[in-house]
C-alpha beads as a LAMMPS data file, in Angstrom:
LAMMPS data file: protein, C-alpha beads

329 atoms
328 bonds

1 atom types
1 bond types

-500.0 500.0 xlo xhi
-500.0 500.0 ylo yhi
-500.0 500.0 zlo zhi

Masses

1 110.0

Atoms # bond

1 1 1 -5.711 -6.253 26.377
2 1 1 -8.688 -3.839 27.372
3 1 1 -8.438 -0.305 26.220
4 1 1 -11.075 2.230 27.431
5 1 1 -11.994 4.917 25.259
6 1 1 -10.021 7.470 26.705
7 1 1 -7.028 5.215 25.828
8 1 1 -7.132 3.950 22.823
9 1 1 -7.755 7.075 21.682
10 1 1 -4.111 8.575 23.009
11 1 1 -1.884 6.199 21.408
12 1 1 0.985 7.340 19.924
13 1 1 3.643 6.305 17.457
14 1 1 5.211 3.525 19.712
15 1 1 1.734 2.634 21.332
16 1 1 0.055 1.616 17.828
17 1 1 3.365 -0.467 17.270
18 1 1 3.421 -2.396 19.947
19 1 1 -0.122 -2.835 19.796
20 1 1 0.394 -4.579 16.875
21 1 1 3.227 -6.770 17.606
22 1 1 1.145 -7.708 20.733
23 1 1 -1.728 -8.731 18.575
24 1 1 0.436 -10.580 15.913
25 1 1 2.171 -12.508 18.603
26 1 1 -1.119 -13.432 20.504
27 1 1 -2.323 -14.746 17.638
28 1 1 0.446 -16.352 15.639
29 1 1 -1.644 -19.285 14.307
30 1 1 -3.788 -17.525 12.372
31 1 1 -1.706 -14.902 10.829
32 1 1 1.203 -17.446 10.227
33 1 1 -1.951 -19.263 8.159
34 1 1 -2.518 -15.872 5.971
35 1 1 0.879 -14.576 5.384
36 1 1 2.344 -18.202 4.374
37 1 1 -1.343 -18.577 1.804
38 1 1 -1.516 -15.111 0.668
39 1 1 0.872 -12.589 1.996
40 1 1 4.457 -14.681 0.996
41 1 1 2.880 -15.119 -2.507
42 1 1 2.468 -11.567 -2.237
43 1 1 6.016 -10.456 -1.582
44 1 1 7.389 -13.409 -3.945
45 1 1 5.721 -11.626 -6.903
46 1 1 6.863 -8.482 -5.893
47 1 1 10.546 -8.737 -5.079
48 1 1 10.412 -10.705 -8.896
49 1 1 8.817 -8.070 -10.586
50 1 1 11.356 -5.671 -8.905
51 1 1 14.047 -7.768 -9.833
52 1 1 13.318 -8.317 -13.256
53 1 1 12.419 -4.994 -14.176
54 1 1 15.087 -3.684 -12.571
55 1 1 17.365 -6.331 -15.310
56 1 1 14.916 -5.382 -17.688
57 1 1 15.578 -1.302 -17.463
58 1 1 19.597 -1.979 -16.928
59 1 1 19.261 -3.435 -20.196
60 1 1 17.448 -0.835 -22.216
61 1 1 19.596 1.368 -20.619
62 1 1 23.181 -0.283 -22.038
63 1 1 21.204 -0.896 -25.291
64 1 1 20.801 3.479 -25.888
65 1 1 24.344 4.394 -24.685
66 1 1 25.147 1.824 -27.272
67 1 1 22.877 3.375 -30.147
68 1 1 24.389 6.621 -29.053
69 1 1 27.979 5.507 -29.996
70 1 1 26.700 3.574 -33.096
71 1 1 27.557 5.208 -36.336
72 1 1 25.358 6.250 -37.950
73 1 1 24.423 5.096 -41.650
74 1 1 25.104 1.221 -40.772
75 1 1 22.821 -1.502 -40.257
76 1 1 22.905 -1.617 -36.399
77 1 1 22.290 1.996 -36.277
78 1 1 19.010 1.307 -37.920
79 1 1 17.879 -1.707 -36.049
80 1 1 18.561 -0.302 -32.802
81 1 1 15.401 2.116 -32.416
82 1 1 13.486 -1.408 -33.531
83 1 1 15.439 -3.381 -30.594
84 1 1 14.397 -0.471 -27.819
85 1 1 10.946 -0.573 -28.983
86 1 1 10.890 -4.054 -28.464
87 1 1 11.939 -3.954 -24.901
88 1 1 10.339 -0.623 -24.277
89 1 1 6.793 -2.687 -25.391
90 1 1 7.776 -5.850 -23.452
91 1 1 9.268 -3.944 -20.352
92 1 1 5.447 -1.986 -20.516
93 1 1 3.403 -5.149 -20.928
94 1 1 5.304 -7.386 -18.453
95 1 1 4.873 -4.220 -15.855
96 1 1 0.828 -3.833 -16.530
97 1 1 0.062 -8.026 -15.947
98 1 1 2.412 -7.771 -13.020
99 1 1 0.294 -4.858 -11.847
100 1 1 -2.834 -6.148 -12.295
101 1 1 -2.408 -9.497 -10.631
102 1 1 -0.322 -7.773 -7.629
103 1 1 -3.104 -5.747 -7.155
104 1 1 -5.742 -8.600 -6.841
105 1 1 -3.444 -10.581 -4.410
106 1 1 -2.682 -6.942 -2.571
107 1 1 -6.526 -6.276 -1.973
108 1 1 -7.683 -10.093 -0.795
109 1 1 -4.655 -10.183 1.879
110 1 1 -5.462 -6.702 2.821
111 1 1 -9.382 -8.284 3.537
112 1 1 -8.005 -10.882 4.983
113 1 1 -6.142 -9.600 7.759
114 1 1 -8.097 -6.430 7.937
115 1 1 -11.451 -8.751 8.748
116 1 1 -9.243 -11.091 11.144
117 1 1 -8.101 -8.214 13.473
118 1 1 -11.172 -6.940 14.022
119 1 1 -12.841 -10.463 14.746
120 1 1 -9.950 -10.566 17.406
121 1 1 -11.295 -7.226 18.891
122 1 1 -14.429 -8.336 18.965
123 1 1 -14.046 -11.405 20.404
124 1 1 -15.447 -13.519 17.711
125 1 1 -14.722 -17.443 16.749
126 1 1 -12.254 -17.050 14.452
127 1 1 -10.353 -19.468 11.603
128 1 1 -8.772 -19.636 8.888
129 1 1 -11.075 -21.287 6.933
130 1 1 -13.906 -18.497 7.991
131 1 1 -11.489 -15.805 6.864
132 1 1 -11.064 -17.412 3.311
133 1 1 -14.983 -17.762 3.124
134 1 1 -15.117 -13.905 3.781
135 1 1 -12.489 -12.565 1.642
136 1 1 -14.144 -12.623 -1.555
137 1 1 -16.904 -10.509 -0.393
138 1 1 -14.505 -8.018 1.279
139 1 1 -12.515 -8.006 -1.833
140 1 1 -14.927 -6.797 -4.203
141 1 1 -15.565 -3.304 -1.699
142 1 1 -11.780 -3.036 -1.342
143 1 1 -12.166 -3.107 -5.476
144 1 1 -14.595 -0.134 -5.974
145 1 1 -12.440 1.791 -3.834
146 1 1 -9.311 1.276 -4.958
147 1 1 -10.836 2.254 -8.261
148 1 1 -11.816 5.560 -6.675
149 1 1 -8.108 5.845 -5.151
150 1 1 -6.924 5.702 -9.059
151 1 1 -9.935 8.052 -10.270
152 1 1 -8.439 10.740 -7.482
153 1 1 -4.697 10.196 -8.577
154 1 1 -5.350 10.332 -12.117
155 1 1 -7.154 13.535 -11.621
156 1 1 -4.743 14.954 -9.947
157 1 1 -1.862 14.070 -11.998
158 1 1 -4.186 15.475 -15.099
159 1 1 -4.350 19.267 -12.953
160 1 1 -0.941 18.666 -12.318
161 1 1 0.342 18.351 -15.520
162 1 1 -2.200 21.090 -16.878
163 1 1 -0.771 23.881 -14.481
164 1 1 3.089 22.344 -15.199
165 1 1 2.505 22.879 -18.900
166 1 1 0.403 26.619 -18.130
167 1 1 3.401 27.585 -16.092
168 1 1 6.268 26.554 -18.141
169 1 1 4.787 28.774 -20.747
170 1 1 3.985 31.794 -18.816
171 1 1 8.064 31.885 -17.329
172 1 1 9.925 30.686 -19.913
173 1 1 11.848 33.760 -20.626
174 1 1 12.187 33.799 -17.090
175 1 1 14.473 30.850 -16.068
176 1 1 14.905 31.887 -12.431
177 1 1 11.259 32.422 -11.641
178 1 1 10.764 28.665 -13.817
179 1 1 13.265 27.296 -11.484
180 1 1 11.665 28.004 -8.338
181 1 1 8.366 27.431 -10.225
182 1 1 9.369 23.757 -11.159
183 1 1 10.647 23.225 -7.738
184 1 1 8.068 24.659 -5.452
185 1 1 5.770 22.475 -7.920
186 1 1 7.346 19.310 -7.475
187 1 1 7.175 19.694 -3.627
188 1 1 3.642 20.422 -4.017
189 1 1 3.043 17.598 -5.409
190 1 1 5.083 15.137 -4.179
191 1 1 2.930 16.411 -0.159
192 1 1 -0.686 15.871 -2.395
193 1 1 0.449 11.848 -3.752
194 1 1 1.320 11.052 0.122
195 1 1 -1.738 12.702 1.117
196 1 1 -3.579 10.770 -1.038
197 1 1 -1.381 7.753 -0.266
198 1 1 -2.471 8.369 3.840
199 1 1 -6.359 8.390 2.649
200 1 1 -6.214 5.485 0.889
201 1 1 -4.800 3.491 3.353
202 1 1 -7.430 4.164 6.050
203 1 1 -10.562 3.958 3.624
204 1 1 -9.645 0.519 2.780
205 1 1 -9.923 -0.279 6.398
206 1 1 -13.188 1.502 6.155
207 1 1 -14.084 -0.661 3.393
208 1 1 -14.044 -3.497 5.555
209 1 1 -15.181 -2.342 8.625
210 1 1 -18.106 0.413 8.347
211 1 1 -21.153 0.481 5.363
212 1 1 -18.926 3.355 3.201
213 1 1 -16.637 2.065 0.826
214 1 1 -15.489 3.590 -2.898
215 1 1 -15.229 7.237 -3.220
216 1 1 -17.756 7.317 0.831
217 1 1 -14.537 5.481 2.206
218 1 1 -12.231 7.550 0.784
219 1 1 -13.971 10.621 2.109
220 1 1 -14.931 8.739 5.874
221 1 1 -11.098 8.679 6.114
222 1 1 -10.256 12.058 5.271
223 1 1 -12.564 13.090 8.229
224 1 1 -11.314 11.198 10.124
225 1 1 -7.466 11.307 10.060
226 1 1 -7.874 14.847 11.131
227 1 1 -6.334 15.720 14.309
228 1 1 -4.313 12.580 14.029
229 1 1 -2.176 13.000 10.834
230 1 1 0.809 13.870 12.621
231 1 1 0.785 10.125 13.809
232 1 1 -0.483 8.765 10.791
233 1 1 2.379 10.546 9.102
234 1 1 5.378 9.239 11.331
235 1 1 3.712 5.568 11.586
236 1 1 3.769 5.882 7.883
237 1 1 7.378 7.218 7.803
238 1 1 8.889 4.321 9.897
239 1 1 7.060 1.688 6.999
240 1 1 8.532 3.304 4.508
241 1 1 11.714 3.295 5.626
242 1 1 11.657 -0.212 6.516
243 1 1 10.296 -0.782 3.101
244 1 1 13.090 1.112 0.944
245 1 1 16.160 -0.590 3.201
246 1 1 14.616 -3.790 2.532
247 1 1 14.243 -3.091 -1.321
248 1 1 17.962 -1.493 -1.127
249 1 1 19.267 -4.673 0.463
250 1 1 17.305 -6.571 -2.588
251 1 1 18.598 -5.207 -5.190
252 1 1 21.779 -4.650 -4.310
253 1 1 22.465 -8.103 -2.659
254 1 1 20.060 -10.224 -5.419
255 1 1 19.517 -8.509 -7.805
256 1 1 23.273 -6.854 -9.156
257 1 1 25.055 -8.366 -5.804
258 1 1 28.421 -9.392 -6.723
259 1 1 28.159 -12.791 -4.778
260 1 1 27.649 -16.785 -5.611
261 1 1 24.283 -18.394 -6.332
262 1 1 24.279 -19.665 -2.585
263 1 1 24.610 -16.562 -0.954
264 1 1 22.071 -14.324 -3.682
265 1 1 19.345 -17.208 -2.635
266 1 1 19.692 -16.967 1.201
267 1 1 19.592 -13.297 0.655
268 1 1 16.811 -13.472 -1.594
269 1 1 15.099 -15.433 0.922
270 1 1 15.703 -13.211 3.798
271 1 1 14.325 -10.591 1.775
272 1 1 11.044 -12.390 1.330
273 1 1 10.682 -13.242 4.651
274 1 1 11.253 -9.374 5.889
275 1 1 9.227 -8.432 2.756
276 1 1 5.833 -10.926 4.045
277 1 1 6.659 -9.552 7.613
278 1 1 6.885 -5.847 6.851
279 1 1 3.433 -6.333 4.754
280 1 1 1.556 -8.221 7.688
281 1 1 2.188 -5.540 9.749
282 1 1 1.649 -2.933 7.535
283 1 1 -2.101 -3.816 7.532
284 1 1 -2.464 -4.757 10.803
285 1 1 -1.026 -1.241 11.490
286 1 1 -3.598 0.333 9.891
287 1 1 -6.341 -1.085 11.559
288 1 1 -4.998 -0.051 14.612
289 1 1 -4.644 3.403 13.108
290 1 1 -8.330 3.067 12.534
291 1 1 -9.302 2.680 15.746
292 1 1 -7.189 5.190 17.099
293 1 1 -9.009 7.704 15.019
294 1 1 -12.572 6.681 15.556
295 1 1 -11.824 7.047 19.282
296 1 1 -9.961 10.279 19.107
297 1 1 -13.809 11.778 17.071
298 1 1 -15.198 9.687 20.129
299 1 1 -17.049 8.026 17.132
300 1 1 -17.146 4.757 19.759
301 1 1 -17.719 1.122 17.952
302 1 1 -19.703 -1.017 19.917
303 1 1 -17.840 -4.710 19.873
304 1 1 -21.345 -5.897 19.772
305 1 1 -22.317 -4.226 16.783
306 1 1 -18.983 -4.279 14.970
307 1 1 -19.365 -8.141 15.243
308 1 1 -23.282 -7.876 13.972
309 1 1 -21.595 -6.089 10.688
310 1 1 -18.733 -8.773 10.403
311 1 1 -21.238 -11.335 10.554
312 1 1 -22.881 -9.960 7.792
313 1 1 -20.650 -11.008 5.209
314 1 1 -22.515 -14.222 5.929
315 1 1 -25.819 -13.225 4.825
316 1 1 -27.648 -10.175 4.860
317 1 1 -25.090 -6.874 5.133
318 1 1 -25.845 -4.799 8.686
319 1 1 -24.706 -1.359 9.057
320 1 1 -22.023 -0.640 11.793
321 1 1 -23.183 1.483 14.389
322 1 1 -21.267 4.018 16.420
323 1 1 -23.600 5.262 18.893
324 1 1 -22.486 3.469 22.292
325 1 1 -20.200 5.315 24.575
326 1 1 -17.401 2.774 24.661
327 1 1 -14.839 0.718 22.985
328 1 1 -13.076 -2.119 24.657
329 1 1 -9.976 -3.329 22.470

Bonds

1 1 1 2
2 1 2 3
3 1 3 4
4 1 4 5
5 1 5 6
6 1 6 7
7 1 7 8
8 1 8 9
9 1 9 10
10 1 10 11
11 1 11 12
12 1 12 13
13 1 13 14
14 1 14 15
15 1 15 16
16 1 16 17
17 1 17 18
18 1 18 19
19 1 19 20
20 1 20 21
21 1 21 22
22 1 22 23
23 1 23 24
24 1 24 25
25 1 25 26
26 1 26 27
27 1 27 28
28 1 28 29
29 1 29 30
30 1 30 31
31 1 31 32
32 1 32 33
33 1 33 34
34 1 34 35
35 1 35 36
36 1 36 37
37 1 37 38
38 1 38 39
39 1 39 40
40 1 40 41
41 1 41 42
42 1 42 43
43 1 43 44
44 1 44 45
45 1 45 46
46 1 46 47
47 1 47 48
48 1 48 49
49 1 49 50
50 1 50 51
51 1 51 52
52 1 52 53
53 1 53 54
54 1 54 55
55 1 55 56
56 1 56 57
57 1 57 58
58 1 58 59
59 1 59 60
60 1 60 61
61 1 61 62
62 1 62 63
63 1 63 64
64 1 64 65
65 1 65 66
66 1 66 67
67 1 67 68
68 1 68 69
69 1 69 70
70 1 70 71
71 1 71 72
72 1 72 73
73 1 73 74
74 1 74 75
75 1 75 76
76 1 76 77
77 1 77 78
78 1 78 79
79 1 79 80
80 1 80 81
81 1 81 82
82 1 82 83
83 1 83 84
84 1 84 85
85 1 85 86
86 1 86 87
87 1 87 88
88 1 88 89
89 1 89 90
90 1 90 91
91 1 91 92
92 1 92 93
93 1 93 94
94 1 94 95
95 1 95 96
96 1 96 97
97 1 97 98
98 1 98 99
99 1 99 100
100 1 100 101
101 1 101 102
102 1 102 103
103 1 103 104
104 1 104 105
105 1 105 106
106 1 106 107
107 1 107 108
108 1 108 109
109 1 109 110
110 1 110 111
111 1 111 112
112 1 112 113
113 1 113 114
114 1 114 115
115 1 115 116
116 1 116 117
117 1 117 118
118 1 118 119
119 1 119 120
120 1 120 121
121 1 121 122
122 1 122 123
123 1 123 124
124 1 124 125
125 1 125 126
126 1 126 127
127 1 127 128
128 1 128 129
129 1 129 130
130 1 130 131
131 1 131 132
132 1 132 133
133 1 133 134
134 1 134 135
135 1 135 136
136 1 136 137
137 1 137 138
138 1 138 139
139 1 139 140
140 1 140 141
141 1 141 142
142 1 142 143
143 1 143 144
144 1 144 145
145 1 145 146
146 1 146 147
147 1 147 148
148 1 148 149
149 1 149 150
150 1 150 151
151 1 151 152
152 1 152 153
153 1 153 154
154 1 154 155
155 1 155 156
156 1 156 157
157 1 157 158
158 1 158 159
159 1 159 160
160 1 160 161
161 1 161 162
162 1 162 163
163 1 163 164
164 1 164 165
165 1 165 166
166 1 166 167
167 1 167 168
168 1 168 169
169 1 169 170
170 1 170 171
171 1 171 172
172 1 172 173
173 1 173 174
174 1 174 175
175 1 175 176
176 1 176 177
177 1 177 178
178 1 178 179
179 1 179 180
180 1 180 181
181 1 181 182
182 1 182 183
183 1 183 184
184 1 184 185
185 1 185 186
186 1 186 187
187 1 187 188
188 1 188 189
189 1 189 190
190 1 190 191
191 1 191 192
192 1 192 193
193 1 193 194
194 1 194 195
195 1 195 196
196 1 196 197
197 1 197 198
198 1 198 199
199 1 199 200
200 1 200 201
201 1 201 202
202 1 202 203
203 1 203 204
204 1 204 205
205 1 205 206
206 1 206 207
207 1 207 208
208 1 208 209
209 1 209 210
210 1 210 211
211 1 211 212
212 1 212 213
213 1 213 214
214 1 214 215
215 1 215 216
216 1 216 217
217 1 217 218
218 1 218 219
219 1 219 220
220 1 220 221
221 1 221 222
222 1 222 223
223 1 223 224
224 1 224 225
225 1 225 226
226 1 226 227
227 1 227 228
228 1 228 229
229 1 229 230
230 1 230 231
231 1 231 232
232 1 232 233
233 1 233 234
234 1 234 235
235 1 235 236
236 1 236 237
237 1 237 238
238 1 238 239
239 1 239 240
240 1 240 241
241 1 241 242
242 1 242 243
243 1 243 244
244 1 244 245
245 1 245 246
246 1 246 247
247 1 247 248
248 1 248 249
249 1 249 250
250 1 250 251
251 1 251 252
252 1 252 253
253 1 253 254
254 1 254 255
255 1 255 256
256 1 256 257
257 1 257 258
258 1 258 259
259 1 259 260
260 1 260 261
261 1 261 262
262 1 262 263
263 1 263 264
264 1 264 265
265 1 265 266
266 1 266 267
267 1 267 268
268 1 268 269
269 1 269 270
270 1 270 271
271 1 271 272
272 1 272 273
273 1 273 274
274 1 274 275
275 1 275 276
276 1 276 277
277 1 277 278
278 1 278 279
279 1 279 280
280 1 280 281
281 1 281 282
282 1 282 283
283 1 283 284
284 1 284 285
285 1 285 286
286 1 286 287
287 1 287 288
288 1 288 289
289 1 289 290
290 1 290 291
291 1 291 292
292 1 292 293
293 1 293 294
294 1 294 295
295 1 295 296
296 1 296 297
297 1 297 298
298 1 298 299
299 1 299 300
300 1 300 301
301 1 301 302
302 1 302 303
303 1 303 304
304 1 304 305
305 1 305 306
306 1 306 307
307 1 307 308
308 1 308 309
309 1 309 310
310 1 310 311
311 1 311 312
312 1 312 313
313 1 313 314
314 1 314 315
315 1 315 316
316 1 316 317
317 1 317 318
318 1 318 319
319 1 319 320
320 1 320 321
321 1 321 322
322 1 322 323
323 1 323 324
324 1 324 325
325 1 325 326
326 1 326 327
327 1 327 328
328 1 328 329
């Protein structure tokens, strides 16, 4: 498909979607290869993290109601506290490995499919085995700025927390004005985590694709999502609430589902397989997104160029210019 600047640059909701899907389809091969090497093992960790935690908190959660009704002066009274520590600790520790390996896999498929799309716009050879050579490289950019991405949200949870605490003193003999403190708070918030959330998710594209990465990235894509967050917003919307009915159907079919060892498999395996789909596109999505925005600041990528920086993964690294006056997707 050839896009001219003009556009590409007026996609909307529906137009980055079936973009997408059109470039998926076109090139099943390849992105079958990724998601069944990296993206399934992906979503397999996942949806067993979620499912043991999920076991894991049910439990901790039976084993205080029952502390609550224990007498107290007997024996079981005293080792309960010593039992909930115990899972508290274990529930903690499984959570932090999980998170810490998730996040490696997360970051290499994200290269992975981030670098093939844009080999497909720019018309280069393309394989597998060239996308597994370049990955590693990729990976370690994707690294710094995901470390920036938790710098920024630890930040912000530390302000957040400060004013909480500030305000909470200053009305507490003045529960109605705390109320709509709290809640006016809370909403506050909750519009900063999913801003940060929408930056994130185009720097690491920028990671891959342009010289910035780390806290530059992170800053490239705040300028430009402007005057296309609207989109970015309801793109974002529709994955997220493909996301939660999968992880609904999850745990309430596998997870606690009422049903025989037959059926919880073939759920849990039509879970993964929406789960590996939903992430595949998720990225590819994004890179879309990415172009969309650099053609709406008429920031135009030359193909020519854009392959010149891919290449350089290969050897020496070559900045990606923007100074021709079209892109042809």
């Amino acid at each position: 498909m050839v896009r001219g600047q003009e556009e590409i640059q007026f996609l909307g909701v529906f137009g980055i979607l079936k973009e997408s899907f059109e470039i998926v389809s076109s090139w099943r091969k390849i992105f079958t290869q990724i998601t069944v090497s990296l993206i399934i093992p992906l979503s397999f960790i996942y949806l067993t993290q979620m499912g043991i935690s999920a076991l894991m908190l049910r439990n901790i959660m039976i084993n205080e109601k029952i502390l609550e009704r224990t007498a107290q002066g007997t024996s079981s009274y005293y080792k309960k506290p010593d039992v909930l520590f115990s899972e508290l600790n274990t529930f903690s520790l499984f959570n932090l490995g999980y998170s810490i390996f998730f996040i490696s896999l997360a970051l290499l498929s994200t290269s992975a499919v981030v670098y093939t799309v844009a080999c497909i716009y720019t018309a280069k050879e393309i394989t597998f085995k060239k996308v597994m050579s370049v990955v590693p490289k990729v990976w370690k950019r994707l690294m710094v700025t995901f470390i920036w991405n938790l710098i920024i949200i630890f930040a912000y949870d530390l302000v957040s927390l400060l004013v909480l605490i500030l305000g909470s003193i200053i009305l507490v003999f003045m529960p109605v004005l705390l109320t709509v403190f709290l809640v006016l708070l809370t909403i506050i918030y909750l519009i900063g985590v999913f801003y940060i959330v929408i930056i994130w998710q185009l720097a690491i594209v920028v990671s891959v694709l342009e010289e910035s990465y780390g806290l530059n990235a992170m800053a490239k894509s705040q300028a430009l999502i402007k005057g296309k967050m609207g989109v970015f917003v309801a793109v974002f919307s529709i994955d997220g609430l493909c996301f939660f009915g999968i992880q609904l159907m999850f745990q309430g079919l596998v997870v606690f589902g009422d049903y025989g060892i037959r059926t919880r498999i073939g759920f849990g395996i039509l879970s993964l397989v929406l789960t590996s789909i939903w992430m595949l596109f998720e990225i590819v999505v994004q890179t879309i997104i990415y172009f969309v925005c650099k053609s709406y600041h008429n920031e135009n990528i030359d193909k020519s160029s854009l392959a010149d920086h891919l290449e350089g993964y290969f050897g020496e690294y070559v900045p990606l210019k923007v100074q021709l006056e079209h892109f042809e997707v």
